[in-house]
C-alpha positions in Angstrom: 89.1 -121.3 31.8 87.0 -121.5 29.2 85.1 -124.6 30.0 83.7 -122.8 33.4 80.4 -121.6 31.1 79.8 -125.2 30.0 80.5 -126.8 33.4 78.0 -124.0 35.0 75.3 -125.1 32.3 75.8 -128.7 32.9 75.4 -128.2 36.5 72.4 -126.5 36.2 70.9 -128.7 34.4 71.5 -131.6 36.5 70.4 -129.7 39.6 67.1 -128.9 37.9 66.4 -132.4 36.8 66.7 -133.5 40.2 64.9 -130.7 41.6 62.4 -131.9 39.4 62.3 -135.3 40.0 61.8 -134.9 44.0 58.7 -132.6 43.1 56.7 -132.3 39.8 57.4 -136.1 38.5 56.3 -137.1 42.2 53.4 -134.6 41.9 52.4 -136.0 38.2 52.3 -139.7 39.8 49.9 -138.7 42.9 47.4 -136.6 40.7 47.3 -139.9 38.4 46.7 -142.7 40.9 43.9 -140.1 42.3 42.2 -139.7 38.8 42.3 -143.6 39.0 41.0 -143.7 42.5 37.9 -141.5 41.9 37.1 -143.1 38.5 37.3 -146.6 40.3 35.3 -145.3 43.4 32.8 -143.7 41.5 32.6 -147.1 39.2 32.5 -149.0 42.6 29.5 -147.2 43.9 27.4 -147.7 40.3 27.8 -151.0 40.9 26.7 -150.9 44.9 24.0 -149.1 43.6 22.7 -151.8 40.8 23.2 -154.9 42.8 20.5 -152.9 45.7 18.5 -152.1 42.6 18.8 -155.6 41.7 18.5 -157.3 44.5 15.0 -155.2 45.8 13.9 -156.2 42.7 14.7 -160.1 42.5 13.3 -159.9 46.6 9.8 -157.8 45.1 9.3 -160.7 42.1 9.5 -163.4 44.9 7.6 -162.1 47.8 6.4 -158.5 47.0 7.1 -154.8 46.8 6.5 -154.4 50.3 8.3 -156.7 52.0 11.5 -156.2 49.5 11.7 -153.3 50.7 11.2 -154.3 54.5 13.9 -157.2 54.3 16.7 -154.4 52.1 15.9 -152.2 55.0 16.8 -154.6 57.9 19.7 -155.5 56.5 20.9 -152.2 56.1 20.3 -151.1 59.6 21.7 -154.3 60.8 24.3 -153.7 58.8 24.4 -149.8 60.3 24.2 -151.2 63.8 26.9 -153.7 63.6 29.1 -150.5 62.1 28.4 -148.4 64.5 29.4 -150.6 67.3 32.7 -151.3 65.3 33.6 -147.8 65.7 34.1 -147.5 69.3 37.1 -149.0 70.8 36.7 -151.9 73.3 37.7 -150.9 76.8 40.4 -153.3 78.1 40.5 -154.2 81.8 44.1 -153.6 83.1 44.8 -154.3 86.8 
């Protein structure tokens, strides 16, 4: 009888720590791998945006300001078209 106190503690407990572990532990993992995400997206687009710096400027050294930017330009609606027609689904012909 006078274990009942100690038992109803020790079940408590437990039921919290599990309680815990299905939602705040899970919680505290997903809010760390997103800090990690952002901080390795928003390392991934510095480094987009210094190879185009780089690269307009290697293109203007060889064959001028002008047509750097003429040549980064194609390629990036080349590279826009090529997307855009990616994102529709191909129709398939069933009969």
């Amino acid at each position: 009888m006078n274990d009942y106190p100690t038992q109803i503690a020790d079940f408590l407990e437990e039921t919290a720590g599990k309680i815990r572990s299905l939602t705040v532990d899970r919680l505290a993992e997903a809010a760390k791998w997103t800090g990690v995400g952002i901080v390795a997206a928003m390392l991934g687009l510095v480094l987009c945006i210094f190879l185009v710096v780089g690269l307009v400027r290697l293109l203007a050294g060889l064959v001028g300001m002008q047509w750097a930017y003429t040549i980064i330009g194609g390629l990036f609606v080349i590279t826009g078209m090529f997307l855009w027609r990616m994102r529709i689904p191909r129709k398939t012909t069933e009969n």
